[in-house]
N, C-alpha and C positions, 0 to 999 in steps of 0.2 A: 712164863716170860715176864719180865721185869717192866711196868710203867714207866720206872725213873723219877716217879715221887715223891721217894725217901731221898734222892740223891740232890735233886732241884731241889726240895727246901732244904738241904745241906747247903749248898753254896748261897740261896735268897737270904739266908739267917746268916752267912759268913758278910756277904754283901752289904745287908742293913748295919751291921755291928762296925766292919769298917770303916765303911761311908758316915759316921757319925763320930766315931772316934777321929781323938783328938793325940796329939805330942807322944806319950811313953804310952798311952792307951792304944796306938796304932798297932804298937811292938806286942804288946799281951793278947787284941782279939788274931793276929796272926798266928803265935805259937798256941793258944787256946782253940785253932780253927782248923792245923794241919798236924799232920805225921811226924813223929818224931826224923823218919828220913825224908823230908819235903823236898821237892827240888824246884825250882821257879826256874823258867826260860824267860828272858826280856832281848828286847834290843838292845842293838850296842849302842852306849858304852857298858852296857850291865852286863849281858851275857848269861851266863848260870851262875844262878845263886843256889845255897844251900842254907833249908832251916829257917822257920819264920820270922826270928828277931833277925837274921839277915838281912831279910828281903825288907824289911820293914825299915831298917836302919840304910839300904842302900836305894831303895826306892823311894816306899813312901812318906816317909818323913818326911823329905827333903821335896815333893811332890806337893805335896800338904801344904807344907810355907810358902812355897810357890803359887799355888794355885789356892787362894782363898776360898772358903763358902762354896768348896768345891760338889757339885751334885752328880750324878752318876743319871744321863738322858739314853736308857737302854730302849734298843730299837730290835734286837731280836734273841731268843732265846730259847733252846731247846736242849735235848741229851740223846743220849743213845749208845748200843754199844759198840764197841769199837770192831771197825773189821778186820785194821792191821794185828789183832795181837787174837782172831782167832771168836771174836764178840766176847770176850770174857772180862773185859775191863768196863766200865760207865766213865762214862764223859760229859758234863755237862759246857754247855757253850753260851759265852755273852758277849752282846757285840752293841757298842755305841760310840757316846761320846764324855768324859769326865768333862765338865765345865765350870768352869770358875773366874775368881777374878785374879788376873794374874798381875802378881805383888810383889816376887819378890824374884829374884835372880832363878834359872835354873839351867845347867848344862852349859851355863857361856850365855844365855839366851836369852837378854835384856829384859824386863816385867815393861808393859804395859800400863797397868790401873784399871786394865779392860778388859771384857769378856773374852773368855779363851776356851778352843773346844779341844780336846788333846783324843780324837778318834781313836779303840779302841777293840780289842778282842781277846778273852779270854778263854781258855780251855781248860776244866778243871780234871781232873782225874781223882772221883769219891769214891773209898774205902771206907766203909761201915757207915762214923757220922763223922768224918772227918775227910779233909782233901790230902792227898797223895803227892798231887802232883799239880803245875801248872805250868802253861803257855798261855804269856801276856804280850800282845804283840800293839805296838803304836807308833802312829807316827808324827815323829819328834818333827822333819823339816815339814811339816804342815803346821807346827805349832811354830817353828821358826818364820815361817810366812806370814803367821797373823801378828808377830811381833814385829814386822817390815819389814824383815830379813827375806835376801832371794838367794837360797842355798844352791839352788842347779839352775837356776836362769829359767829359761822356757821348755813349756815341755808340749809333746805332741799332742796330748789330750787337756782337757780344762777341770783343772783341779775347784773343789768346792766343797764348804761344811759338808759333807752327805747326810741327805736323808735315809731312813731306813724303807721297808719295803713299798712298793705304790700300791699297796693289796691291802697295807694296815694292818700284817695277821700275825707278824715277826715273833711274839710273844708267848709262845706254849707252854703258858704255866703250867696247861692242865694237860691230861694222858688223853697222847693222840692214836686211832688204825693202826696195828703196825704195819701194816702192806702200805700204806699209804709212804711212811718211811722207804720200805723195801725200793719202792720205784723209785724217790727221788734217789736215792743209793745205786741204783743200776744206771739213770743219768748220769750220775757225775763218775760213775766210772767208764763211763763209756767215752764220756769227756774225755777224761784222763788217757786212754787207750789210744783215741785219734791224737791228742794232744804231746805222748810222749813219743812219737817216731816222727813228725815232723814228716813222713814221707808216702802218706796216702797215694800221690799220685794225682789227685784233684786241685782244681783253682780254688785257694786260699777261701774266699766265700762259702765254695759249695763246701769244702771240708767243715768248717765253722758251723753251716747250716742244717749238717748231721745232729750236733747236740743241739745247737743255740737257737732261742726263739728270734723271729724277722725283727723286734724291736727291741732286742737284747739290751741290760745296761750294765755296763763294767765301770764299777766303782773303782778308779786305781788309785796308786797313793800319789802325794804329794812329788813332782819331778816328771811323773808320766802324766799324769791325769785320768780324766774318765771319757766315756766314750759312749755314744747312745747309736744303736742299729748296727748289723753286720756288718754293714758296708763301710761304716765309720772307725768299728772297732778292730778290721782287718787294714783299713789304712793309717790307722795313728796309733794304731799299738803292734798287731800281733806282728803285721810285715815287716815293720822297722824292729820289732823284738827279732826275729829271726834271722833277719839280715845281718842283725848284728855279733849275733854266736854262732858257733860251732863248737864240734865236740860236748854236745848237750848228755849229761850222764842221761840214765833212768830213771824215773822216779820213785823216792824216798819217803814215805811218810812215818809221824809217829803216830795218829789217831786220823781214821776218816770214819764219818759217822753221819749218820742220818735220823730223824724225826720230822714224823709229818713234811710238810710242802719243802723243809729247810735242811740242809746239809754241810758238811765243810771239813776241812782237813789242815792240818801242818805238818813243818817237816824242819828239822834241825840240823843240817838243812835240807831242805824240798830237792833240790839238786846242784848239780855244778855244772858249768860251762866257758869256754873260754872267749872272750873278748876280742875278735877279731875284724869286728865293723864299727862306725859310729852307735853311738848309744846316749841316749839323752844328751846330744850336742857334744857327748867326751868321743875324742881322739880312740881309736883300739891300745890297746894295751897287748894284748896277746898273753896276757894271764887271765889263768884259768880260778873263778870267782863263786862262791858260795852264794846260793838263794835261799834264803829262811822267809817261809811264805805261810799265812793263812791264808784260807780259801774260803768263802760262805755266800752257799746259793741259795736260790726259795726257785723252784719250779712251779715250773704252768704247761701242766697236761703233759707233754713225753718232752718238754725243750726246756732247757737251763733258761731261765726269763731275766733274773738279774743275780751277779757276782757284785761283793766285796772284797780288796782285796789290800792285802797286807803285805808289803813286800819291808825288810832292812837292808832298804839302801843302804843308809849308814854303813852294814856291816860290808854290804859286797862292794862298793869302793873302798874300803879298809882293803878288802883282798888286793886293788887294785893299786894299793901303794896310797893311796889318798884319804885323808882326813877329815873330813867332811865341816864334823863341828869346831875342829880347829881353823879351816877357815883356808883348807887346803885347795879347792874345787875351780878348778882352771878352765 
């Protein structure tokens, strides 16, 4: 069985090489760093790219001029392999914030002069010494927010920089138990189990208190916010998330995966559902909307203890008719 130490320093060496380069240098350590068939997942307005000088010419160049002196503040990291495809793929995963000084225009999205944290998550998919594959997920209206912009107005939960774990342990450079993965792997699918039928039969609590530890933290994104303890996270997020859909598909992932205490998954998307209640202060729609989510836990003992979480908004009001960066948001 595989540590995942040839793979991790795959991506730490793609990482350093990027984060340093600069202008046409960004374009050569990407095609120098992936597969000749690369494929990149981003938020909208990106979407799927193909091919490193792509992703390099539609991301981050233009990323880069925006965001000066940009550093890369990683708060947790691990690999492992994947269970949707069978464990036969590796994955490695990095989760923070790119921070810089924001200079110059990006997305519509006025500069600053001032420090800017552009939160954060990767999933790489290594092939020999090279990456395969990637899911980069971030979130744009939280950078819209530090620039003064209020893209969805108020949200149930209190949006804030995040921190990464309250444990301090995020970073598993080094080869972790695999049993120790295994369990945190049998949590978040158990999660997932309660989570995708919505129809246990228990009070919203007691359901949640199956997986989730009594002081649980959900990191949400920017428009929902975050939420600390069950009882908080079932009134400013989970109840008003489900009140507000129906017709919830099943869920979808392309990589879930576990090492040590940390675990997490995406899905392109995670599921569909349609719009048939309020939802972050919007009116229903009664169109049915795409979720492209990451998901990244750290467990404590048999209870999921804290979630990050990466939703594209952006993209599922796009389903919903509505523009977001355009300036569409009613």
């Amino acid at each position: 069985m595989s540590d995942f130490q040839s793979q991790k320093h795959v991506v730490r060496q793609f990482h350093t090489a990027l984060d340093q380069a600069e202008g046409d240098a960004i374009a050569e350590v990407m095609v120098g760093s992936v597969t000749s068939d690369f494929i990149w997942r981003g938020y909208h307005p990106f979407g799927e790219i193909k091919g490193g000088a792509a992703v390099a010419r539609a991301f981050w160049q233009p990323l880069r001029k925006a965001l000066t002196s940009i550093q890369r503040r990683e708060d947790i990291f691990f690999a492992g392999s994947n269970e949707i495809d069978g464990f036969s793929s590796t994955w490695v995963v990095s989760m923070g914030h790119l921070m810089g000084l924001f200079d110059a225009p990006w997305l519509g999205i006025a500069p600053t002069g001032k420090i800017a944290m552009l939160r954060y998550c990767t999933f790489h998919r290594v092939v020999g010494g090279n990456i395969a594959e990637t899911a980069m997920y971030f979130d744009i209206p939280h950078l819209m927010a530090q620039a003064g912009a209020s893209p969805f107005g108020s949200s149930t939960g209190q949006h804030l920089v995040q921190p990464g774990p309250a444990t301090h342990d995020g970073l598993l450079y080094n080869a972790q138990p695999p049993g120790v993965g295994e369990t945190t792997l049998a949590c978040i699918n158990a999660m997932i189990s309660d989570l995708g039928t919505w129809s246990l039969g228990l009070p919203l609590e007691q359901e949640l208190a199956r997986s989730w530890a009594p002081g649980m933290l959900w990191w949400g994104p920017n428009g929902i916010g975050s939420s600390y303890t069950i009882e908080r996270y079932a009134k400013q997020h989970s109840a008003p998330f489900r009140a507000a859909f129906s017709e919830r598909s099943s869920t979808g992932h392309i990589a879930r995966l576990a090492e040590g205490h940390y675990g997490g998954f995406f899905g392109w998307p995670n599921f569909t559902a349609r719009l048939t209640g309020e939802f972050m202060g919007h009116a229903p729609t009664g169109k049915t909307g795409e979720f492209r989510v990451i998901d990244i836990y750290r467990r404590d003992g048999d209870k999921l203890a804290e979630n990050w979480v990466f939703i594209d908004l952006l993209h599922f009001w796009k389903t919903q008719g509505i523009d977001v960066l355009a300036g569409d948001w009613t």
